[in-house]
ChimeraX commands (.cxc) that place a marker at each C-alpha (Angstrom):
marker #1 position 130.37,89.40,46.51 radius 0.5
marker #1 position 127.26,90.30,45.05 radius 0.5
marker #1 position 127.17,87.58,42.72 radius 0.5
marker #1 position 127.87,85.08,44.76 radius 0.5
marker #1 position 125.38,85.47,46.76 radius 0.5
marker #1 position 122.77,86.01,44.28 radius 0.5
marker #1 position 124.28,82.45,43.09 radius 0.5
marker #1 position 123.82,80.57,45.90 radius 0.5
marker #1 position 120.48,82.20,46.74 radius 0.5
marker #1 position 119.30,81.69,42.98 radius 0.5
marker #1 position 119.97,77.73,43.36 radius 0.5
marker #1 position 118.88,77.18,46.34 radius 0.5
marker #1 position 115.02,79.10,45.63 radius 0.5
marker #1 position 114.34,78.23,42.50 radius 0.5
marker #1 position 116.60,75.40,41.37 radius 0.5
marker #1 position 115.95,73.23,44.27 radius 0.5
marker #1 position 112.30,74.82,44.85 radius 0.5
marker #1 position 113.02,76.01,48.05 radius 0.5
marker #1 position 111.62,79.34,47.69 radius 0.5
marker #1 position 108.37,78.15,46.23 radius 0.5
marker #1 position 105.21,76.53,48.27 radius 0.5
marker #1 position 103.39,73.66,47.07 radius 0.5
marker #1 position 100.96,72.50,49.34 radius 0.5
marker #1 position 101.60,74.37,52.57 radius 0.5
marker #1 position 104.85,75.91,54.15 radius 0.5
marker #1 position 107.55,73.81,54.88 radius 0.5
marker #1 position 110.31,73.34,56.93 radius 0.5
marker #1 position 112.71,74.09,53.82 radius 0.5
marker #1 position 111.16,77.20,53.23 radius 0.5
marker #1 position 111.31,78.41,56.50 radius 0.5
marker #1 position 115.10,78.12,56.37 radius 0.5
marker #1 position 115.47,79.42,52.91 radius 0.5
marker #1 position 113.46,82.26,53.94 radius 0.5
marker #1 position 115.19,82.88,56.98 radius 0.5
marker #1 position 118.62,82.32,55.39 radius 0.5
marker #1 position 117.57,84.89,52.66 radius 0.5
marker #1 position 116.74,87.60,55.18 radius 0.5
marker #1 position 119.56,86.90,57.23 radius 0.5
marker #1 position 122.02,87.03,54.26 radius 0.5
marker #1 position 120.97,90.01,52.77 radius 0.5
marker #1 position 121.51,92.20,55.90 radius 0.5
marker #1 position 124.44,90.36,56.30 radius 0.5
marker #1 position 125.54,91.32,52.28 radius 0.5
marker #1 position 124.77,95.20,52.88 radius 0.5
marker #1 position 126.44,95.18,56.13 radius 0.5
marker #1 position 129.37,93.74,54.50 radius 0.5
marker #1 position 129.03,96.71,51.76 radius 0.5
marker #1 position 128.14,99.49,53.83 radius 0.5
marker #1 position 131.70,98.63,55.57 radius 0.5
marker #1 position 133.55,98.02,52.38 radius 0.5
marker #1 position 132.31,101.41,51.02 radius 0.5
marker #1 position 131.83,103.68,53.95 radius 0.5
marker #1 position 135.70,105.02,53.39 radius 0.5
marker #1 position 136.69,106.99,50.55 radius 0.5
marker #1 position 139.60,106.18,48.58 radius 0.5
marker #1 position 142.11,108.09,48.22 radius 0.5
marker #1 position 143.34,108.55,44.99 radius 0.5
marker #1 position 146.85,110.92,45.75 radius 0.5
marker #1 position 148.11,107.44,47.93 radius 0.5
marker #1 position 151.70,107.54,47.12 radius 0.5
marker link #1:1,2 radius 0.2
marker link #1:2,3 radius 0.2
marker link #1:3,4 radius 0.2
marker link #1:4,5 radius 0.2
marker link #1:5,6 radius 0.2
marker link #1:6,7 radius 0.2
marker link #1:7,8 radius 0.2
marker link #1:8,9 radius 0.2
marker link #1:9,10 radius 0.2
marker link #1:10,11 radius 0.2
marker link #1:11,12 radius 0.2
marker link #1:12,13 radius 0.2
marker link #1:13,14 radius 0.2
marker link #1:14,15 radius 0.2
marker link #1:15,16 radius 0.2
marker link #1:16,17 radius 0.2
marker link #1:17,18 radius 0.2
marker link #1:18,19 radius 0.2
marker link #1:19,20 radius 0.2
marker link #1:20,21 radius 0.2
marker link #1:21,22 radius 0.2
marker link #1:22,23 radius 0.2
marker link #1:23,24 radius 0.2
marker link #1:24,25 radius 0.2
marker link #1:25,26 radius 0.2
marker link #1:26,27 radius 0.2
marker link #1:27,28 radius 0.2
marker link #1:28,29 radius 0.2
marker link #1:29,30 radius 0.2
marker link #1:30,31 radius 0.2
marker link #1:31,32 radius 0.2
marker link #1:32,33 radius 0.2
marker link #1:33,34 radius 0.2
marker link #1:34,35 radius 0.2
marker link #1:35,36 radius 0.2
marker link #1:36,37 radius 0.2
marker link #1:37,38 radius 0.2
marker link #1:38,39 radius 0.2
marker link #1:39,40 radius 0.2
marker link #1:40,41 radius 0.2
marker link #1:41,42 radius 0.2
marker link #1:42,43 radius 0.2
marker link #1:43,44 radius 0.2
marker link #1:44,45 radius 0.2
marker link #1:45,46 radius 0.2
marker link #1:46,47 radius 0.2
marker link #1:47,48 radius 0.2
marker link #1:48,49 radius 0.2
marker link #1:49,50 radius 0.2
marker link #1:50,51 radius 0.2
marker link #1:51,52 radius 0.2
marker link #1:52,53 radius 0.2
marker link #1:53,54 radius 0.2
marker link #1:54,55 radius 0.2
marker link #1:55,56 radius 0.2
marker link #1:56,57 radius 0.2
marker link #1:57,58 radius 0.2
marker link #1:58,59 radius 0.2
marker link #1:59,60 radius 0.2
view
């Protein structure tokens, strides 16, 4: 899950310049920005709840 998100974020900022200002602050930026924030709470919510349980290992 990790990776994929580090994938999609990765393109979108620096392949397609999103995450970099030229002249002044865009519109694009302000959604990659708030996309970024939004999907990295979203990512360690999603691992907090994946790894909050133990496993159990003596599951027969």
């Amino acid at each position: 899950m990790f990776l994929l998100w580090m994938a999609v974020n990765s393109c979108a900022g620096i392949m397609y310049g999103a995450a970099y200002w030229e002249s002044s602050f865009t519109s694009t930026n302000l959604i990659f920005y708030t996309w970024l924030l939004l999907s990295t709470g979203l990512l360690f919510w999603y691992l907090y709840n994946k790894w909050k349980d133990p496993i159990d290992y003596n599951e027969e």
